[in-house]
C-alpha positions in Angstrom: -15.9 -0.8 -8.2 -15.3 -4.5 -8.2 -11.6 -3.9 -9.9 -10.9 -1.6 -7.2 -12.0 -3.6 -4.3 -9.9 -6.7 -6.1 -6.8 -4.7 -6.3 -7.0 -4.0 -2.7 -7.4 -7.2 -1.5 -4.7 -8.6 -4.1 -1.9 -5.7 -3.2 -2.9 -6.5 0.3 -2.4 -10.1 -0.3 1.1 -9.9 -2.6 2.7 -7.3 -0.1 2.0 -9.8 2.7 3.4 -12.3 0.7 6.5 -10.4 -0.3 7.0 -8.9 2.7 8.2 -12.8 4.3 10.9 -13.1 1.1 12.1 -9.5 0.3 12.9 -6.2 2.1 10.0 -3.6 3.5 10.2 -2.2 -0.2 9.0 -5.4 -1.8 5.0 -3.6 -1.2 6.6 -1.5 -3.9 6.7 -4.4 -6.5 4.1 -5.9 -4.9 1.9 -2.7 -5.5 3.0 -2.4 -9.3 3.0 -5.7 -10.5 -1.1 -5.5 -9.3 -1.6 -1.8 -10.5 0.2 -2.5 -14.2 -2.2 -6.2 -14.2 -5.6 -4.6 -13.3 -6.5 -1.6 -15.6 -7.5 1.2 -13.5 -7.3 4.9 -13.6 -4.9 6.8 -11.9 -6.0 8.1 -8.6 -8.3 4.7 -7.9 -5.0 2.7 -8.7 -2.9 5.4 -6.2 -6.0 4.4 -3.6 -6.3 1.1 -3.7 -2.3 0.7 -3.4 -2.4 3.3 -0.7 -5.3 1.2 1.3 -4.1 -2.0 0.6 -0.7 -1.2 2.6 -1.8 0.9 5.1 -4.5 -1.7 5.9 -2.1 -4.6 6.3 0.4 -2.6 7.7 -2.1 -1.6 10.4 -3.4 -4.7 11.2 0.5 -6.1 11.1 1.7 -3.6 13.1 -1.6 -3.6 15.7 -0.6 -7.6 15.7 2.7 -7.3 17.0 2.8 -4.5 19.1 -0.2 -6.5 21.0 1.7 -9.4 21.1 4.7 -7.8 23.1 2.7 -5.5 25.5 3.4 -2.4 23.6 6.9 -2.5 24.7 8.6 -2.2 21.9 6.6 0.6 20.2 6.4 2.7 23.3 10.1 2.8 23.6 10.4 3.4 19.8 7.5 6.4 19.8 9.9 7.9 23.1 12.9 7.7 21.2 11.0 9.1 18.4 9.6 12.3 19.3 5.9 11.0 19.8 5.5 11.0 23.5 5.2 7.4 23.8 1.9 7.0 21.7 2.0 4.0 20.4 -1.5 4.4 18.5 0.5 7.3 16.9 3.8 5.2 16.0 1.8 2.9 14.2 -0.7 4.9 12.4 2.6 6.8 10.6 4.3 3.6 10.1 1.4 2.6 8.1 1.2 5.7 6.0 4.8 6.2 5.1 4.3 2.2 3.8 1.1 3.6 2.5 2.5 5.8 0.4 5.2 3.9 -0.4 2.9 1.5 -2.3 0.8 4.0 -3.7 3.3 6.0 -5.4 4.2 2.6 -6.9 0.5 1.7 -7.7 0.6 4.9 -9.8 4.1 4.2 -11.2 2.1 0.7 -12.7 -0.5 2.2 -14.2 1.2 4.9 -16.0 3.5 2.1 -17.2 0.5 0.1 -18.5 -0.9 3.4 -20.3 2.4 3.7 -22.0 2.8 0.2 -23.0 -1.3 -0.5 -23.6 -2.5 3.3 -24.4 -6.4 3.6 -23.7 -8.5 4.1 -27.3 -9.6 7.6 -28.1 -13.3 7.9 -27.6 -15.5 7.3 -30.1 -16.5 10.4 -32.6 -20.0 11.9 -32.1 -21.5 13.3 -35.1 
């Protein structure tokens, strides 16, 4: 449980960080590089790169829209057929960058199974 909270907080915390130098899709790398470094199985590794992105994506995207009134978003979610929700803007912007990461996430850990495959159990006699 700790190793899933960790990679969380550390995809959280490397997404943020590459998200000020690269492009939206650095979360991607951001969610691999942590996925392939902390051993994890598959579907807590897709989670915990899911949760990591759509948490600071949410709290990113809560930041700014608060910051400008809602302006922005509510012309975006009219443009976008939403009917103005903001709320609903930004809860899909987090989960297509939620997704995003983790697809990636499980992309890392199947690459550290092929490079570092997990020992066969033990024989029971």
């Amino acid at each position: 449980m700790l190793k899933y909270i960790l990679s969380i907080v550390v995809t959280a915390l490397l997404a943020f960080v590459a998200g000020l130098y690269l492009p939206w899709w650095g979360i991607a790398i951001a969610a691999f590089l942590v996925s392939a470094a902390i051993p994890q199985k598959p579907a807590f590794s897709f989670l915990s790169g899911f949760l990591g992105v759509f948490l600071l994506w949410e709290v990113l995207a809560w930041w700014i829209d608060n910051k400008n009134n809602g302006i922005l978003s509510q012309k975006i979610a009219t443009i976008i057929p939403l009917g103005g929700s903001s709320v609903l803007l930004i809860v899909i912007t987090s989960i297509i960058g939620a997704l995003v990461a983790g697809f990636a996430a499980l992309a890392g850990t199947y690459m550290r199974r092929l490079i570092y495959p997990p020992a066969p159990p033990a024989e029971t006699i």
